[in-house]
Every structure is written in C-alpha cells, then in structure tokens.
N, C-alpha and C positions, 0 to 999 in steps of 0.2 A: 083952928090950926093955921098957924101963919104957912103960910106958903114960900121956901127958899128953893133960890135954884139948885140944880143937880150939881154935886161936886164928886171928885175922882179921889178925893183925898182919901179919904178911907180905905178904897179898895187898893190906892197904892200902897197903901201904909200895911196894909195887912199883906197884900202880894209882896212888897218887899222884904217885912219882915219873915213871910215864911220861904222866900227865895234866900233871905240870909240862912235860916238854920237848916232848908237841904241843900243847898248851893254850899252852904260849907263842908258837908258829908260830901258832897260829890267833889268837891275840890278836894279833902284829904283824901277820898279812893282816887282821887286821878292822879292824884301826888302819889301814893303811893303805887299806884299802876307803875308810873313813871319812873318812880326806886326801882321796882320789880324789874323791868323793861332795861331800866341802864344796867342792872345786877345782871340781868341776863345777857347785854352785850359787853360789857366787862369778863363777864365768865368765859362768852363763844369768843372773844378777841383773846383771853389768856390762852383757852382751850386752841384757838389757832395756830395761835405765836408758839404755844408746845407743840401742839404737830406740825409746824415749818419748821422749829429747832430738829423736832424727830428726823424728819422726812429732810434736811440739809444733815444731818448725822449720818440718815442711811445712804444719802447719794455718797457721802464721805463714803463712808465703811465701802460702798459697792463697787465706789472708782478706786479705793486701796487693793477692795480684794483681786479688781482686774488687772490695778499694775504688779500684784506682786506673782499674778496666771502667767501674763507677758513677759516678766521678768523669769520666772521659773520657766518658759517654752523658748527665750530667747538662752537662756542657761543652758539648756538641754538640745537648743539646734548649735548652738557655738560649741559642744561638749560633742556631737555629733559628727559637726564638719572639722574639729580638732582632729578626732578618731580618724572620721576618712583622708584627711590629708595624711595625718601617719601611715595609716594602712596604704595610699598611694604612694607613698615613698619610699615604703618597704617593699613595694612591688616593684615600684621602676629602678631600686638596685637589685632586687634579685631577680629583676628581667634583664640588664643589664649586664649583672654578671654571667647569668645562662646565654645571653645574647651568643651566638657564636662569632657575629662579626661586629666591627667597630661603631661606634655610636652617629661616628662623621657619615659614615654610608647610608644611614636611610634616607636623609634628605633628599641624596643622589637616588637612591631607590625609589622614593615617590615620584620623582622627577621623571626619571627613566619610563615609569607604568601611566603615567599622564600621556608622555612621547606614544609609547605602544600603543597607547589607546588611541591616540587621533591617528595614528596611520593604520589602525583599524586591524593591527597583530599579523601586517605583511610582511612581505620577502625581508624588507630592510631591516626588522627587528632580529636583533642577533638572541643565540642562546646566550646565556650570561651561566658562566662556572665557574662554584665558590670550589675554591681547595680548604677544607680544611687542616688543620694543624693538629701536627704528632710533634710531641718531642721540640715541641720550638725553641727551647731555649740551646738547643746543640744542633739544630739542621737553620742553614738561609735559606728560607722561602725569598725572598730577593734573588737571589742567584736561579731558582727553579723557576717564578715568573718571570725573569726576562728572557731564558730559554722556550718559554710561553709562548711568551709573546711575539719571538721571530717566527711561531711557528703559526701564529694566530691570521697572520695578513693572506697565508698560502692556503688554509683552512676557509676562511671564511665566514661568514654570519656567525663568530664567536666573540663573544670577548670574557677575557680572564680577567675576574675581580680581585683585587688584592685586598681585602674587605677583612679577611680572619684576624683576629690580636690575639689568641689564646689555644693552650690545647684545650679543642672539644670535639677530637675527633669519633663521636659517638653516636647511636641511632637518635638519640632525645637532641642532641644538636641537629639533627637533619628536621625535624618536624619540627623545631622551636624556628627553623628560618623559613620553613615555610608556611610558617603561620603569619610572618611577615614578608614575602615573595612571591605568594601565590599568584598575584597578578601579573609576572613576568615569567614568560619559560628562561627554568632553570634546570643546569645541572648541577648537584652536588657530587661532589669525589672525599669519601670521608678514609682517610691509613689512617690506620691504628696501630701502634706498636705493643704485643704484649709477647711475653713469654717468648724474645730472643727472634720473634718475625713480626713482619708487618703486613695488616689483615686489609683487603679493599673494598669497601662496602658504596655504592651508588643509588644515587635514585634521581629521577628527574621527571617534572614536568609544565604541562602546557599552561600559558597563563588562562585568569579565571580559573583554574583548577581547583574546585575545593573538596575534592575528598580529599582522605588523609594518602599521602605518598607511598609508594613500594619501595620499599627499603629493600634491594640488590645485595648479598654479598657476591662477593665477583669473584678474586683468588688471593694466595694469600704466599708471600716471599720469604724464605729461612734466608738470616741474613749470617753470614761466612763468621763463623768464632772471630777469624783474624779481626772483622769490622768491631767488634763489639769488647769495650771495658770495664773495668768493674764498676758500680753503680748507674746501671745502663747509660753508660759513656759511649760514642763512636770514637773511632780512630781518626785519624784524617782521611784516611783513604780509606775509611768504610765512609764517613760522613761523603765526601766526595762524592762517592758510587751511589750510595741511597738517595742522592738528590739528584744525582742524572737517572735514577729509577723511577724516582717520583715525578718527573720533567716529563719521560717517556711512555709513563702509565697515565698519566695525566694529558697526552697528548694525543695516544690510541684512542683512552674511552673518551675521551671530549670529541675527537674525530668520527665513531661510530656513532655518536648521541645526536651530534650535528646533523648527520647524512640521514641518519633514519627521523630524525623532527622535519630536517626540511623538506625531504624527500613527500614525506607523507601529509606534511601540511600544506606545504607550498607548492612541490612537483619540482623542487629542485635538485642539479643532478647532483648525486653525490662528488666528492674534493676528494676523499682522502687516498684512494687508490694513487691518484695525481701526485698528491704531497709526499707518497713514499717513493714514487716511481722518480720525482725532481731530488728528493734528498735519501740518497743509497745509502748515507752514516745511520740515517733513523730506523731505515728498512733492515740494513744487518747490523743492529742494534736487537730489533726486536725478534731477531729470527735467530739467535744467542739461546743456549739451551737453558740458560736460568730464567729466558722471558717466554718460554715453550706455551704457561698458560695464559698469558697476555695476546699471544699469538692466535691460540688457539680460542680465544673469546672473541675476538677480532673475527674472524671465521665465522662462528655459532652466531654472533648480531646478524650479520649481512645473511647468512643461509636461511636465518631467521625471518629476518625483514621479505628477502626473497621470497620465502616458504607463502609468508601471509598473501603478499599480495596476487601469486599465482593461484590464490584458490578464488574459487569465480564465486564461492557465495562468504567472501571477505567482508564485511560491515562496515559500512562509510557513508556518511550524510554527508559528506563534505565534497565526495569525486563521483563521476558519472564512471560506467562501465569504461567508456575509453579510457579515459584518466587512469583507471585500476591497471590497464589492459599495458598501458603505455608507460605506465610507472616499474610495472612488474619486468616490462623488456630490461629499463634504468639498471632495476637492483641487480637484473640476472649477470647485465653489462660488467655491471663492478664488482659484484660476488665474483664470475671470472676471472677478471683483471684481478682480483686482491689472490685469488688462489695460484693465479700463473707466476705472480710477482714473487709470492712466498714459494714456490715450488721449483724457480729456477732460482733463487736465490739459494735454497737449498741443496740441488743439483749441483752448484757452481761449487 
C-alpha cells in the first residue's frame, strides 16, 4: 500500500455537504421563525395602534362627557343665580315699598349708628323720632316738623327725622323699621286715621335692642264732623287743627320718651317740665279739654317712671344704689313740677 498523506478533503466535503442539507432546514425554520416573529409584531403593532385609536376615542368621549357635566352645572348655576337676582329684586321693591321711610335715609342711618357707636351710646346721642304718616296726601307734614323742630333745640337730645314718604301708619310699619334701626334708640309715633278719629299707637327703643318692640297704643282723638268731608277730606280748618294736634302730640310723647330714655340711661334731668313752664301757648294747648288724654298720659309716664325708680328692689346693671336713689329724687322733682304746672294752669 502506498503510503499518502493525510488529507481533510473528504471530511470537508461530506461536513459541508451534510451542513448544506440541515443548514438549509435550519435556515428555512429560522426564516420562517422570522415570518412568525414579524407576523406577531405586525399583529401587537396593529393590535396597539387599535388600542391607541380606542384609548384616543375614549379620552375623546371622556373629555366630551365632562364638558358637556360643566356645561350642564354652568347652565344650572347661571339658571340659579338668574332665579336669585330675580328673587333679590322682588325683595328689595317689596322691601322698599313696606319700607316706611325713604330710601335716601339709610345711608344717613348707617352713618348715624357708626357715630353712636364710637361715642360708645353717651349723653350726645340724641333719641331720633320717626312720625309716621296718615292721610299724607291732605295733612303737610312739612308744616308739623318745622313746629318740631322749634321745639327740638328747648327739648333736647331729640331729633325729628323727616324720613316717612308714605301712609304706613301701622303696627307692621313700626317692626319693619326696626328691623332696620335697632342700633339707634328710637322712637316711633305711629296716627292712624280710621273710622272719622285718629288712633296713637308708640313704641320705642334702646339701641342694640333686639328683641321684637312694644307696640303702645296711647289714645285716640274724635275728630269734630265740621273738620271732616266727603271721601275722608279735611276741611281747611280741620286740616289746620289736626296738624297743630299732631305737632302737640308729637311733642308731649317725644318729650316723655326723651326724659325717661335719658333719665334712666344717662341720669339726665328731665327738659320737659321746663319746655312747658318757657312756652305757656304749648302748656294751655294741652291742658284744652279735647287734649284731656294726652295730658293725662303725660302724668301716668312720669308717676310711672317715678313709681319704678323709688322701689329699692328696681333692676339695674347699669346704676349703683345712689344713682337709683338720686335719679328717683330727679323724677319725683318733675313729676311735681309737671303736676303743679297742670293744676294751676287749671285753677287759673
């Protein structure tokens, strides 16, 4: 046997030929792995791209259904605050029209209860009294506050508001202005005219007061046929006379209201004895046998006021025993004086 060298050629020739025939099985499963593989990222990128189209549909639909939540809850608070400004409007004219005084006055009323309030509701704050109105469109209240008002500067810590525009001389007009007054002592003076007299109903109180007020009737005037025409007309000289009535009744109880607020709040002495004893036309005015129960209420206040403060177990956070002691001399002073004044006026 001849002897040759060792050669590779056969083993490559059969290694390669048998890497050709599974080397190409293995290439057609990796090609087709490879199909498989793109099939399947073709599918999850379709399968994506529909659930991004979904999921941008649903934010759509979700941000539609909120604007049309905010649209429907902006619809229904504009529908809301519509209602309420109506319903606000329909109050402040039929508070306005119940109003018993003029619209121009409250400003000056907040004003005034600011004032009160920093002088801390001392001697300087006057009572303020509303008159209300009867019969306005046939009596000058003009004519009756400027007889007022001569009488105001002799009186003292008063002043007469000229504040009324309307008849509302009623008890619901006395608690309608003191639902807006309560912070300043007030008196009200409410005539009523019905049924051929005129009726005098009063109430008054301290500022900060919030309970509801004591509505007073006081007394009440038969006014003379002569004053009175057909469809409750006055005469001129009933018109006349019933406004120097209303001037003088008006000037009594604003004068008793005065004496017994300041008296008992501040310890000042009463005016009005004074004011009748300086002006005699006022005194036998009221001492006139048609003003008998004007006189005689005049009396009952003061014997009144007196009465309270001479009882030793009188109720007061406000005055010590002397104060009580020394106030009670005051009232007994001028209770007195208002009985001597009426009783020789009488005599005479």
């Amino acid at each position: 046997m001849s002897s040759m060298p060792g050669c590779f050629s056969p083993y490559m020739l059969i290694s390669s030929t048998l890497q050709s025939v599974f080397g190409y099985d293995r290439r057609k499963e990796q090609d087709k792995q490879a199909d498989i593989a793109q099939q399947h990222q073709l599918e999850l990128r379709k399968a994506r791209e529909e659930f991004q189209d979904e999921l941008e549909a649903q934010k759509v639909a979700d941000m539609r259904a909120k604007m049309a939540v905010a649209r429907r809850y902006r619809a229904e608070e504009k529908f809301d605050q519509t209602v309420l400004q109506h319903r606000t409007e329909e109050l402040k004219m039929y508070f306005m029209r119940c109003l018993p005084i003029k619209q121009q006055a409250i400003p000056i009323m907040l004003e005034d209860a600011k004032k009160y309030k920093e002088l801390g509701y001392d001697s300087t704050c006057p009572l303020n009294v509303v008159l209300l109105h009867t019969k306005q469109a046939i009596l000058s209240y003009d004519d009756i506050f400027n007889e007022l008002d001569k009488n105001q500067v002799q009186l003292g810590n008063l002043k007469y508001r000229r504040w009324c525009d309307k008849d509302v001389a009623h008890n619901s007009a006395i608690l309608n202005l003191h639902a807006i007054m309560s912070n300043i002592p007030t008196l009200v003076i409410s005539p009523y005219f019905q049924g051929g007299s005129i009726h005098y109903t009063a109430s008054m109180w301290e500022a900060q007061s919030e309970a509801k007020p004591m509505i007073r009737p006081l007394f009440s005037y038969q006014c003379p046929m002569e004053y009175l025409l057909p469809g409750q007309k006055f005469s001129e000289e009933g018109k006349k006379a019933i406004q120097a009535q209303m001037a003088l009744v008006s000037t009594i109880v604003s004068g008793c209201a005065r004496d017994s607020y300041m008296l008992m709040t501040q310890g000042s002495i009463p005016t009005l004895p004074n004011f009748l004893k300086n002006n005699p036309h006022v005194l036998n005015s009221l001492l006139k046998q048609e003003n008998s129960q004007l006189c005689s209420f005049m009396l009952n206040e003061y014997n009144r006021m007196n009465d309270l403060l001479d009882k030793s177990d009188c109720p007061s956070h406000l005055l010590s025993k002397e104060d009580m002691k020394r106030l009670a001399n005051v009232a007994a002073e001028a209770t007195k004086e208002l009985q001597c004044l009426t009783h020789k006026s009488i005599e005479a």
